[in-house]
N, C-alpha and C positions, 0 to 999 in steps of 0.2 A: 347208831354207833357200831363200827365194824373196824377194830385194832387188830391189824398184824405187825406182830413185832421182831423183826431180823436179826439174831443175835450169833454172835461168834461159837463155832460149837467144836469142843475137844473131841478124843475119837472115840468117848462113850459117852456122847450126846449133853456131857458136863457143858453148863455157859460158863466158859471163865475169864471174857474182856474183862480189864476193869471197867470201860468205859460202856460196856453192856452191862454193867452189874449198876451205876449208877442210875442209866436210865429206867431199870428194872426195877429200883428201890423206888424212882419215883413214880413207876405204874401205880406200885402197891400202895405209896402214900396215899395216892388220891383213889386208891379203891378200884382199879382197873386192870391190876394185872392177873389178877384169878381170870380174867375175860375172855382177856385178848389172847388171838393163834398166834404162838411162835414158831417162826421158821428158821432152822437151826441152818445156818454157814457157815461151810467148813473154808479153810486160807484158801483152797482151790477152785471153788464154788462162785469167785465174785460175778458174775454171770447172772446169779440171781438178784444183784442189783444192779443189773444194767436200766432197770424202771427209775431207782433214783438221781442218776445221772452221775454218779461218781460209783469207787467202789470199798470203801468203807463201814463197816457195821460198829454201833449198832443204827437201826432205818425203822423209823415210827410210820406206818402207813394207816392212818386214821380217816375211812371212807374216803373221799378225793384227795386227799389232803399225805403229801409224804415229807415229812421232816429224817434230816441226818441231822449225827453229831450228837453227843449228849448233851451237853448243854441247850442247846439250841429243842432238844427233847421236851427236858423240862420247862426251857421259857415256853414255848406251847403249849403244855399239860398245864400250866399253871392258867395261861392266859383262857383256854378253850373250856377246861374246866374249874373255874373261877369260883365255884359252889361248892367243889370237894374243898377237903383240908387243903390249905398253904404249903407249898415249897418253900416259901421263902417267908412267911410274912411281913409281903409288902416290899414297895421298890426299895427300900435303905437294906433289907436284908435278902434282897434277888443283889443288889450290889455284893454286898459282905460273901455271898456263896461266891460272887464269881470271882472275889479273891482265894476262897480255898481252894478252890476248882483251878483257877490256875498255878498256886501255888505249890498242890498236890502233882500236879504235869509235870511241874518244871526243878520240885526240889526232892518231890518224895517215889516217883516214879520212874525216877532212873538206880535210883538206891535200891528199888527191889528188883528191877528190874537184872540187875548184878549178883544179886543174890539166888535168883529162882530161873535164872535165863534156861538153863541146861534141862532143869526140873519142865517149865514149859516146855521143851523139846519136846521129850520123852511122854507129855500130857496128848500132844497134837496125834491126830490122826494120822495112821501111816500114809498115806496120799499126799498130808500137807507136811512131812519132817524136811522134804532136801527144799522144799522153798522154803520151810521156818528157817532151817540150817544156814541158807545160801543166805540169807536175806538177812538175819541179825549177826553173823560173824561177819558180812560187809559194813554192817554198821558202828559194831563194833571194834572191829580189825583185829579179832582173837578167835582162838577159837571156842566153840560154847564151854569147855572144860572147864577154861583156862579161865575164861571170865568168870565162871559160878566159884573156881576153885580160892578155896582162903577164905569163901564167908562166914565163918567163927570169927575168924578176927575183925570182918570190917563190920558185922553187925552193931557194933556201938555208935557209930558213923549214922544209921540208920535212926537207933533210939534218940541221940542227939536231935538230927532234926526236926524231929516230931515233938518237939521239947516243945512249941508253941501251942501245937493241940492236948497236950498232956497236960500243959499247965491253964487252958479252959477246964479240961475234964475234971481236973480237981477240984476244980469252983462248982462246977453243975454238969447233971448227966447227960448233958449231949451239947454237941457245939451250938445248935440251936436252940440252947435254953435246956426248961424241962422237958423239951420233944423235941424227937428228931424232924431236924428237915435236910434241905437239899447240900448245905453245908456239909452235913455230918456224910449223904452218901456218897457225896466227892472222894473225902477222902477213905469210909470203908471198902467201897470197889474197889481198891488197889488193894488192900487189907484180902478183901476175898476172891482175888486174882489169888495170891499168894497161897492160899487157903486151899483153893480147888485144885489149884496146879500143885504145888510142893508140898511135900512131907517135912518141909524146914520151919520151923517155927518162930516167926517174926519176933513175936510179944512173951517178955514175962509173964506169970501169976501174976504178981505183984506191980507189976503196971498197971494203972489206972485206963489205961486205952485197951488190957484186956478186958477189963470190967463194961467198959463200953462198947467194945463191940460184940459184947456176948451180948448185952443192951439188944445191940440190933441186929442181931443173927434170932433175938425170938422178937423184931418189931412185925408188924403186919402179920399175925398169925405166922411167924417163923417163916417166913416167906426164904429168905437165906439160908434157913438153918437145915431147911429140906432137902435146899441144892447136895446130892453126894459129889462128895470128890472124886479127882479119879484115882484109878484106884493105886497109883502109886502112891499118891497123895495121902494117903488115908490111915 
């Protein structure tokens, strides 16, 4: 077994995709992220995945074997190492993550994404800021101020929708029952997207999704909680 793992890298070597923080979480689930070499790429770097045929992070290269895409991460880890602890336990709950999984893309990931856009700027590596700049004020059609600017007020907008996972956490401490699985990292990597990149504080005290994600910032030997932010962030 020879894991190299390709992760999104800020301009002090912080990992702050979300979508490399999920697959990262599920190294660690099954006991393989203390292992494997990571190879930190920056926005301008995609060059170094010209081996996986697209240019996208984060890239699991597991001896011949290269998977993209998070999700598609974990259905691998699950499948190849079958022996370790469960992502999912079992197809009814590889189903149920890959409702949060897309649930979190499409209702909880543009909400922070609004919130922290400008914050990510200022995180990125000077090499990668006029393509971070050029590339999300196209997307958005503002500029990065302009979009960040006002997030005091739309922050409840934000706690709102997370109203579905907030109201699991209060039943039981993690969306995967009494242990985290792959559900619960779906939606934290967007949580420590936010984390690494901004000094803005998503979550209450008194939220129950903070109590959870302190949960999993010391899961796996605090494998997250290691991560430093940058140092705006912090």
């Amino acid at each position: 077994m020879a894991i190299t793992f390709y992760d999104l890298s800020a301009r002090n070597g912080a990992r702050f995709s979300p979508f490399g923080w999920r697959a990262r979480m599920a190294l660690a689930h099954k006991g393989l992220e203390a292992g494997a070499t990571v190879e930190h790429v920056r926005f301008g770097e995609k060059d170094k995945l010209e081996f996986s045929g697209q240019k996208l992070v984060p890239v699991l290269r597991d001896d011949d074997t290269v998977v993209c895409d998070s999700w598609d991460i974990a259905c691998y880890l699950e499948d190849k190492y079958a022996d370790r602890p469960s992502l999912f336990g079992g197809e009814s709950g590889r189903g149920a993550a890959m409702f949060v999984n897309e649930w979190t893309n499409r209702a909880i990931n543009p909400l922070v994404a609004g919130l922290i856009v400008h914050d990510v700027y200022l995180a990125c590596d000077e090499r990668d800021k006029p393509y971070f700049k050029e590339s999300r004020e196209a997307r958005f059609g503002r500029s990065l101020e302009e979009i960040q600017e006002g997030r005091e007020e739309r922050l409840p907008d934000l706690h709102k929708a997370l109203a579905p996972a907030r109201a699991v956490i209060e039943k039981q401490p993690f969306i995967g029952g009494t242990g985290p699985s792959y559900a619960d990292y779906a939606l934290f990597g967007t949580l420590m997207w936010a984390r690494i990149s901004s000094p803005f504080e998503l979550l209450p005290e008194n939220d129950p999704l903070w109590s959870w994600r302190e949960r999993l910032l010391d899961a796996h030997d605090g494998a997250a909680r290691k991560e430093n932010p940058c140092a705006d962030a912090a």
